[in-house]
TISEPA-446161 format. One record per residue: residue number from 1; residue in one letter; chain; x, y, z of N, C-alpha, C in turn. Coordinates in steps of 0.2 Angstrom, whole numbers. Layout:
N
num:NUM; residuo:a; cadena:A; nc1:X; nc2:Y; nc3:Z; cac1:X; cac2:Y; cac3:Z; cc1:X; cc2:Y; cc3:Z
...
//
This chain:
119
num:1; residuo:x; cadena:A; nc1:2; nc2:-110; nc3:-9; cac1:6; cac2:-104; cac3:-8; cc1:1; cc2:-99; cc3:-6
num:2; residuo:x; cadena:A; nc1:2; nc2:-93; nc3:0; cac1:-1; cac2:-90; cac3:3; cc1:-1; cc2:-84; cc3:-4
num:3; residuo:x; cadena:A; nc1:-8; nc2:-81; nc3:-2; cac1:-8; cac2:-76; cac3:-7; cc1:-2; cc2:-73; cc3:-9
num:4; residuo:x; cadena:A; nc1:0; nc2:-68; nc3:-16; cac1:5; cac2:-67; cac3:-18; cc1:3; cc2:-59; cc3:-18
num:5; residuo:x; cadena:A; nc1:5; nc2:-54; nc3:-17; cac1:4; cac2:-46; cac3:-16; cc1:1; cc2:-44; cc3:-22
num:6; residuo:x; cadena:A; nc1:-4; nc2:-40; nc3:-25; cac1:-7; cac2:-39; cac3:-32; cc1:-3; cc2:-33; cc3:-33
num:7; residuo:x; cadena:A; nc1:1; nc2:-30; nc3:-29; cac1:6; cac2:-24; cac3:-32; cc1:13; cc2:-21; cc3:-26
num:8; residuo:x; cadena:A; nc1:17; nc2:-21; nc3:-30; cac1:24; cac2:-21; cac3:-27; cc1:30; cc2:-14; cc3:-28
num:9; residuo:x; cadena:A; nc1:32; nc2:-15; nc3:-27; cac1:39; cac2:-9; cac3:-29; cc1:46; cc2:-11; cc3:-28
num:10; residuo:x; cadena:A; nc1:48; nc2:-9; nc3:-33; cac1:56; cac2:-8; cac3:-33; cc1:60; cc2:-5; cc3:-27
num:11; residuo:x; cadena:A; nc1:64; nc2:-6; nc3:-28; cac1:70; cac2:-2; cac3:-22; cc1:70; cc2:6; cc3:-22
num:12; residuo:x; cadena:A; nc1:70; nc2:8; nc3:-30; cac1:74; cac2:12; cac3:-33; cc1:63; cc2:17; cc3:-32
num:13; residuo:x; cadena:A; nc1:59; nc2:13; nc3:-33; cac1:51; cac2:15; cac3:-32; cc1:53; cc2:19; cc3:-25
num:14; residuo:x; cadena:A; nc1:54; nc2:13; nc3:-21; cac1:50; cac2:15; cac3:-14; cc1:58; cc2:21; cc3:-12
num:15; residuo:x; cadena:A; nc1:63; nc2:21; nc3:-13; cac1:68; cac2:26; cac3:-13; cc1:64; cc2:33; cc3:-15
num:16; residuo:x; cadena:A; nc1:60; nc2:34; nc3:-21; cac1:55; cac2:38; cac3:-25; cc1:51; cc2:41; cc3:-20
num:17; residuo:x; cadena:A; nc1:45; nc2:36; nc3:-16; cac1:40; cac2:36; cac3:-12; cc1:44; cc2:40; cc3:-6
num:18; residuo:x; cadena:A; nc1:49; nc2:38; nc3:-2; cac1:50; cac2:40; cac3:2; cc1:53; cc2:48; cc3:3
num:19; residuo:x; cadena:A; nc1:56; nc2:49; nc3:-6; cac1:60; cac2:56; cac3:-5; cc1:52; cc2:62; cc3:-6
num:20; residuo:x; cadena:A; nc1:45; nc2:59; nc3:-9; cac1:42; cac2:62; cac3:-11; cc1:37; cc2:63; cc3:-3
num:21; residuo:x; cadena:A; nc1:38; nc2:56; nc3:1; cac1:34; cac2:58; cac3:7; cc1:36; cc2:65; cc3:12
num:22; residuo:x; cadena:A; nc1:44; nc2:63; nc3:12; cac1:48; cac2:69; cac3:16; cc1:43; cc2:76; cc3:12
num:23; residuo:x; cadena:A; nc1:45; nc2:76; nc3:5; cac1:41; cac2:82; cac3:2; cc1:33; cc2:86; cc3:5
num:24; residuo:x; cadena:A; nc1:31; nc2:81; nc3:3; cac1:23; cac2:80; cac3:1; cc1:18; cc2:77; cc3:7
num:25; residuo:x; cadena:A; nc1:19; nc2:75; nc3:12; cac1:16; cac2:70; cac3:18; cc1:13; cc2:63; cc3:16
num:26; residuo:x; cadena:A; nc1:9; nc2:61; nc3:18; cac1:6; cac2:57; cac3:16; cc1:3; cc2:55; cc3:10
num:27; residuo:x; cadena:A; nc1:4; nc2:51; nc3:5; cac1:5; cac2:49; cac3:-3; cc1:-2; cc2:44; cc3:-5
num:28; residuo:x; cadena:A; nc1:-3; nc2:43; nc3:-9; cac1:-7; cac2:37; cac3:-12; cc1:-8; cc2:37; cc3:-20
num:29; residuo:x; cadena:A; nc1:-9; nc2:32; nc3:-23; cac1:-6; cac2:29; cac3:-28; cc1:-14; cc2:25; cc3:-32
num:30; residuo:x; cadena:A; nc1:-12; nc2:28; nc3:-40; cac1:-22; cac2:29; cac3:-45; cc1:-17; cc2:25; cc3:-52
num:31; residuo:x; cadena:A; nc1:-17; nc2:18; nc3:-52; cac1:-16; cac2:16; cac3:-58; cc1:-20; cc2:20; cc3:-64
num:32; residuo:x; cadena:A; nc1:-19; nc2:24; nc3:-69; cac1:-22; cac2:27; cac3:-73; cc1:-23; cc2:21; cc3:-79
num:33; residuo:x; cadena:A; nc1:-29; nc2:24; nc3:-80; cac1:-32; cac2:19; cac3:-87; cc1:-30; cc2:22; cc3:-93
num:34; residuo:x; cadena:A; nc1:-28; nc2:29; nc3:-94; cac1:-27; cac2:30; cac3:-102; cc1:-26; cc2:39; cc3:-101
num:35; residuo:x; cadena:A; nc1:-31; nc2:40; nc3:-106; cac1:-31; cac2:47; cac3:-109; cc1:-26; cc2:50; cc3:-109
num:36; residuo:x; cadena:A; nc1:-24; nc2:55; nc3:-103; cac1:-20; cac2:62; cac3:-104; cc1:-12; cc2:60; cc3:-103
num:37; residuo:x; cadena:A; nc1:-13; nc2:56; nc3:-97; cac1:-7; cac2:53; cac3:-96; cc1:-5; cc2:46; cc3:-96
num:38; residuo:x; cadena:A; nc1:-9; nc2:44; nc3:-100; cac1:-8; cac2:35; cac3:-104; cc1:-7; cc2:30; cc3:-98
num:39; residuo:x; cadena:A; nc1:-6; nc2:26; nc3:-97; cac1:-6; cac2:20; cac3:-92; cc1:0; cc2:21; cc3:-87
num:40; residuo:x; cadena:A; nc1:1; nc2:26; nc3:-85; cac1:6; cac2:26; cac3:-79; cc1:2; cc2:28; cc3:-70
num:41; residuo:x; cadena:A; nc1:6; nc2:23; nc3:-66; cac1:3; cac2:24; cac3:-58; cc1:5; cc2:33; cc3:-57
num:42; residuo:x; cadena:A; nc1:-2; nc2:35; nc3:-57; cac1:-1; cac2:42; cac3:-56; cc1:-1; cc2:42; cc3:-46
num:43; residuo:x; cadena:A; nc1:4; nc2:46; nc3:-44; cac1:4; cac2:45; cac3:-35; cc1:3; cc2:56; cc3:-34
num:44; residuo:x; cadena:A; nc1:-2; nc2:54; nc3:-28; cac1:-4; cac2:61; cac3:-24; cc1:-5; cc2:60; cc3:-20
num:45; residuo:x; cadena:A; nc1:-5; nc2:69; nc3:-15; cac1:-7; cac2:68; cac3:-8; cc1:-12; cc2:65; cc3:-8
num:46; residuo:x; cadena:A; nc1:-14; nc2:63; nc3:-3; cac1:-16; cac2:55; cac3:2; cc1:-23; cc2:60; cc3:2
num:47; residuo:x; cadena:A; nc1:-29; nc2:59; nc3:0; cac1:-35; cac2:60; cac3:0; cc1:-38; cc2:68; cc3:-5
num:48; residuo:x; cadena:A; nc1:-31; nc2:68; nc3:-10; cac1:-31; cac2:72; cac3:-14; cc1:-38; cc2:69; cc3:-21
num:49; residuo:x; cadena:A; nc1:-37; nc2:63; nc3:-21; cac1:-39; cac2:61; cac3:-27; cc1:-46; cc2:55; cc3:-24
num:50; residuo:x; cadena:A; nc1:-50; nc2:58; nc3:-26; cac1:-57; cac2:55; cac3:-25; cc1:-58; cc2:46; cc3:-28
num:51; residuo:x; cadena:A; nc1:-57; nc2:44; nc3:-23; cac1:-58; cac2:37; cac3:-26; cc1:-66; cc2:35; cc3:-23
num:52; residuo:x; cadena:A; nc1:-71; nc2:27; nc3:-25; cac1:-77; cac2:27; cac3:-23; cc1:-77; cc2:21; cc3:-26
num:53; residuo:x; cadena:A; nc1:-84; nc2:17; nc3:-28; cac1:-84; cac2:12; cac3:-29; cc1:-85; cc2:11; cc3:-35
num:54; residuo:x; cadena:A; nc1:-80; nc2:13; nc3:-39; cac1:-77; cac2:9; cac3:-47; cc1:-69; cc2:10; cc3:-45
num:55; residuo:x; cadena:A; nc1:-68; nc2:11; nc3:-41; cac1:-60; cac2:10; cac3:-39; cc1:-58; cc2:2; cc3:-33
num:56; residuo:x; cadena:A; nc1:-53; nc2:-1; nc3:-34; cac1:-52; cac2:-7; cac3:-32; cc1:-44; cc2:-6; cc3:-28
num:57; residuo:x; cadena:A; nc1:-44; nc2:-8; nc3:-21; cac1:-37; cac2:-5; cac3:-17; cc1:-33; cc2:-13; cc3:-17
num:58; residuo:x; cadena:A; nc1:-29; nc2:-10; nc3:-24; cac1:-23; cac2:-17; cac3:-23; cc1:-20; cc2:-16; cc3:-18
num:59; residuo:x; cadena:A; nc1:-16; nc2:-12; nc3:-15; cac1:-13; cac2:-16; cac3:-10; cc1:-12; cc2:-7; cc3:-5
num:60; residuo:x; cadena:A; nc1:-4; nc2:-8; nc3:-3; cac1:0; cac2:-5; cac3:-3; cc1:8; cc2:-4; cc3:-6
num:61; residuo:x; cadena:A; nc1:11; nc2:2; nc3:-6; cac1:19; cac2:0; cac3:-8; cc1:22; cc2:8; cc3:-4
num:62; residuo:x; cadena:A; nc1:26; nc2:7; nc3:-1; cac1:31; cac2:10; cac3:2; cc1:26; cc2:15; cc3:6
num:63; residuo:x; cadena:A; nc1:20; nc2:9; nc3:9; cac1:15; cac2:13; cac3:15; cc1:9; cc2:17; cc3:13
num:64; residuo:x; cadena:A; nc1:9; nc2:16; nc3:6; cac1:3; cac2:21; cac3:4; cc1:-3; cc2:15; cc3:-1
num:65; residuo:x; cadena:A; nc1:-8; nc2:19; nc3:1; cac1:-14; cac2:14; cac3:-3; cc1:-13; cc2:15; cc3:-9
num:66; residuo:x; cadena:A; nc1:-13; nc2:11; nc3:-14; cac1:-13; cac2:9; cac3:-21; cc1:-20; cc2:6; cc3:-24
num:67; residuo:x; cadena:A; nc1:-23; nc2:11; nc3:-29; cac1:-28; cac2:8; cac3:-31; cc1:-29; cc2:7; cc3:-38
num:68; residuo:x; cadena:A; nc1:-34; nc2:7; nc3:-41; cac1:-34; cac2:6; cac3:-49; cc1:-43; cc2:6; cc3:-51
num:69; residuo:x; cadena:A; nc1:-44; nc2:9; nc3:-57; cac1:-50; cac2:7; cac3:-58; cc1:-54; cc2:-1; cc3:-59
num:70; residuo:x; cadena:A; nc1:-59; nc2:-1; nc3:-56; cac1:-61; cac2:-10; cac3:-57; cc1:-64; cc2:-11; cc3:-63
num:71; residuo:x; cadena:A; nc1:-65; nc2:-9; nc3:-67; cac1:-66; cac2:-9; cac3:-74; cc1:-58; cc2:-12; cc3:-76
num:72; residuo:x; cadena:A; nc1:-53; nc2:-7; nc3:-78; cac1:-48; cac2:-9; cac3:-77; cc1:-45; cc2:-16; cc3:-73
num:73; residuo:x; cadena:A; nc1:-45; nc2:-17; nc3:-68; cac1:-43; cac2:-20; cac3:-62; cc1:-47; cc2:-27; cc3:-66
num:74; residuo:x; cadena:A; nc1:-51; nc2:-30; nc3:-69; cac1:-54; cac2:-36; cac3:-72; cc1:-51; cc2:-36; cc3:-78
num:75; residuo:x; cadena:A; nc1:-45; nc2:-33; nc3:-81; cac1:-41; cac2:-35; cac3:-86; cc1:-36; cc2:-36; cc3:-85
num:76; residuo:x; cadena:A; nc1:-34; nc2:-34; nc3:-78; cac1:-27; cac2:-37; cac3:-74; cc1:-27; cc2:-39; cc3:-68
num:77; residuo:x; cadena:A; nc1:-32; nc2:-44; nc3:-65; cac1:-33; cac2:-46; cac3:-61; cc1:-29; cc2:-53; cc3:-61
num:78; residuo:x; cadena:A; nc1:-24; nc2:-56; nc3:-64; cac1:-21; cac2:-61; cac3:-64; cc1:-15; cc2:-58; cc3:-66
num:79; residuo:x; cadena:A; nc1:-13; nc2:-52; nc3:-63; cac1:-5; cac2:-49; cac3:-64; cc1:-6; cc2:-46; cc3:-59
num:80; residuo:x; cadena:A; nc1:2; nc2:-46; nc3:-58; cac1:4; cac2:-43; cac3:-52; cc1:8; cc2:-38; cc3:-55
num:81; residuo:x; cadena:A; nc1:6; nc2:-32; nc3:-51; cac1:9; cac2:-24; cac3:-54; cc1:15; cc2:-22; cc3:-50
num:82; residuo:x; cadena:A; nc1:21; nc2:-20; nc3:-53; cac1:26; cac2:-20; cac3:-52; cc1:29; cc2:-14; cc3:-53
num:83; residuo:x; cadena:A; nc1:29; nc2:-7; nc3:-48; cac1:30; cac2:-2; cac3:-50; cc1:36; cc2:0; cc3:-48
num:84; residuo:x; cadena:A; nc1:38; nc2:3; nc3:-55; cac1:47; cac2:3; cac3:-53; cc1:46; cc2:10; cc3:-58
num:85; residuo:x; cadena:A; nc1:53; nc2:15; nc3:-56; cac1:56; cac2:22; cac3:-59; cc1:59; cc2:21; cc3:-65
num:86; residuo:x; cadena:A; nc1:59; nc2:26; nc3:-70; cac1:64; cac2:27; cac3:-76; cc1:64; cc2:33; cc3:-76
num:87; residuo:x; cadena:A; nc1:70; nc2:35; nc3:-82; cac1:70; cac2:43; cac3:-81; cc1:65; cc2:45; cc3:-88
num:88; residuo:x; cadena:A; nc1:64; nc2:52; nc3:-85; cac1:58; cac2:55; cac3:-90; cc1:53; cc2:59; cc3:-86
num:89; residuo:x; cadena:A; nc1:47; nc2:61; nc3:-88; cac1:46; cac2:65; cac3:-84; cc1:39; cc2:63; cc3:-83
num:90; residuo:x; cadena:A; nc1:38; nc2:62; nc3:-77; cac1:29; cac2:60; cac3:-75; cc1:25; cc2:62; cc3:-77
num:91; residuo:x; cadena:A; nc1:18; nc2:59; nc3:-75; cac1:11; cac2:63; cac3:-78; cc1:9; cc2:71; cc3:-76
num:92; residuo:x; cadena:A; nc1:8; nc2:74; nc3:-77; cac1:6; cac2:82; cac3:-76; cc1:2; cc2:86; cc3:-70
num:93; residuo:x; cadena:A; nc1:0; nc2:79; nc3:-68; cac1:-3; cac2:77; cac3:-61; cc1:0; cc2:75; cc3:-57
num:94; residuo:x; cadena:A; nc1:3; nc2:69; nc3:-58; cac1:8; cac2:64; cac3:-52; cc1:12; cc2:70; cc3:-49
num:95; residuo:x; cadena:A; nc1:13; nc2:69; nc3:-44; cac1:19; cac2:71; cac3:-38; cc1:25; cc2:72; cc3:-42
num:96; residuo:x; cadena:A; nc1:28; nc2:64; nc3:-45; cac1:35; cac2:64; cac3:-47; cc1:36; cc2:68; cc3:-52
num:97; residuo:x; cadena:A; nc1:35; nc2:74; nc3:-55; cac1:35; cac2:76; cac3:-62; cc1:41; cc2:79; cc3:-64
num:98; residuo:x; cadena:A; nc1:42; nc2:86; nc3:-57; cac1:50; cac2:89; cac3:-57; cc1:55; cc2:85; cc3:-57
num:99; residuo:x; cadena:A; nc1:56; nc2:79; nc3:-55; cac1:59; cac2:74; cac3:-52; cc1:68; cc2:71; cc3:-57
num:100; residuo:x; cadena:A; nc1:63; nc2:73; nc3:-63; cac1:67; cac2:71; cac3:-68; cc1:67; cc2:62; cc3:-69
num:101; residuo:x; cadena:A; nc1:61; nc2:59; nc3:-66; cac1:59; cac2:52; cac3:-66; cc1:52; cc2:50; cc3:-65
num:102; residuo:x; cadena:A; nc1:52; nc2:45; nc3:-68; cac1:43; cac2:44; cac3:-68; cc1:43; cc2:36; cc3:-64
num:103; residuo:x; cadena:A; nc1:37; nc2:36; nc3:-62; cac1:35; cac2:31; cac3:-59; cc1:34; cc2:27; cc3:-66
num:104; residuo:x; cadena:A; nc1:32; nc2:21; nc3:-66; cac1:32; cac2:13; cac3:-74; cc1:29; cc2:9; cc3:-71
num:105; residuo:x; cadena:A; nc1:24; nc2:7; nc3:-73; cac1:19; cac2:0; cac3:-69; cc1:24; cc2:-7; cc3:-76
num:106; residuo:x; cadena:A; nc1:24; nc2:-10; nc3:-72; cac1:28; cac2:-18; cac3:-75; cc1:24; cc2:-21; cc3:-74
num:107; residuo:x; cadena:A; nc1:23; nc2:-28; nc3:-76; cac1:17; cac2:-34; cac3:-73; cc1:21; cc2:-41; cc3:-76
num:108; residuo:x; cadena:A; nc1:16; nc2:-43; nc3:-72; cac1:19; cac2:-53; cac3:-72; cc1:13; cc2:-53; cc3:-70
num:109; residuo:x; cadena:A; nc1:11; nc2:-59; nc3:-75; cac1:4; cac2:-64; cac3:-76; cc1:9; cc2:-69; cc3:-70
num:110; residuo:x; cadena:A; nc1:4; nc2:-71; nc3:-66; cac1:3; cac2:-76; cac3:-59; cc1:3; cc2:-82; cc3:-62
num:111; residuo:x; cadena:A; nc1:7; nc2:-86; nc3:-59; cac1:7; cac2:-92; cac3:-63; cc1:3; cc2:-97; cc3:-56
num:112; residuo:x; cadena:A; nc1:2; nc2:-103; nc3:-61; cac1:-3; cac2:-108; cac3:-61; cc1:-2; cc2:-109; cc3:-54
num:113; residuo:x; cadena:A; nc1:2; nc2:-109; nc3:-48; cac1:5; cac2:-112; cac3:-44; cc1:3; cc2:-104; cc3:-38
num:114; residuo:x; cadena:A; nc1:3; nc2:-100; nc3:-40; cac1:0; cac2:-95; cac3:-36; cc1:-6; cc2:-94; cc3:-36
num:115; residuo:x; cadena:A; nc1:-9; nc2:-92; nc3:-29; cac1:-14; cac2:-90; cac3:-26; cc1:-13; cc2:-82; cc3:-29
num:116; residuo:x; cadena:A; nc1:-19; nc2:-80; nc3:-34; cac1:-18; cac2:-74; cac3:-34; cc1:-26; cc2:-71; cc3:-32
num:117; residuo:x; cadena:A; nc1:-25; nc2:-71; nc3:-25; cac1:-30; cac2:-70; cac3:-23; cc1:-37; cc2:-61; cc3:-25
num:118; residuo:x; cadena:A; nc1:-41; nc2:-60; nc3:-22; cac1:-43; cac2:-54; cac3:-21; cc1:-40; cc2:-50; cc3:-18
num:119; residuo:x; cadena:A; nc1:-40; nc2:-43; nc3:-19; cac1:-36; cac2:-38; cac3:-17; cc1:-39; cc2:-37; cc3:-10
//
């Protein structure tokens, strides 16, 4: 089975990414580890947020780099992130905050039959 994506989005996600790209221009996306805003995908203009070499670029979703810390990223390196909307209000940095909806990281452990390659 050909590699399987290490991160994805919803319909109702990438609907999300695109009303915020009209907004905002170009977008990019920082699975958060914890502290202020607890483990949710925080998404900002596109070179807003300083990534380097303890950051790991899962993929993309609805056109924009998606990354994660690699400390982090060795703990869910055998899930695939699943970034889907709920209502409530986003992290106090993220984009989506006025939105009245947050971005939710979901995961599914890869099973024995997939390729869950490197990012």
């Amino acid at each position: 089975m050909p590699n399987e994506p290490k991160v994805i989005a919803t319909e109702a996600a990438l609907k999300l990414i695109e009303k915020l790209k009209a907004k905002y221009g170009p977008l990019m996306f920082h699975q958060s580890g914890g502290c202020c805003d607890g483990s949710s995908p925080m998404c900002y203009p596109l070179g807003e947020l300083i990534v380097g070499d303890s950051d790991v670029l899962l993929g993309e979703i609805g056109g924009c780099p998606f990354y994660i810390a690699k400390a982090q990223y060795e703990y869910w390196k055998h899930t695939q992130l699943i970034i889907d909307v709920v209502p409530g209000r986003g992290g106090m940095f993220s984009l989506e905050g006025p939105e009245g909806i947050r971005f939710l990281t979901r995961s599914r452990v890869f099973g024995q039959s997939e390729d869950a390659g490197a990012p």
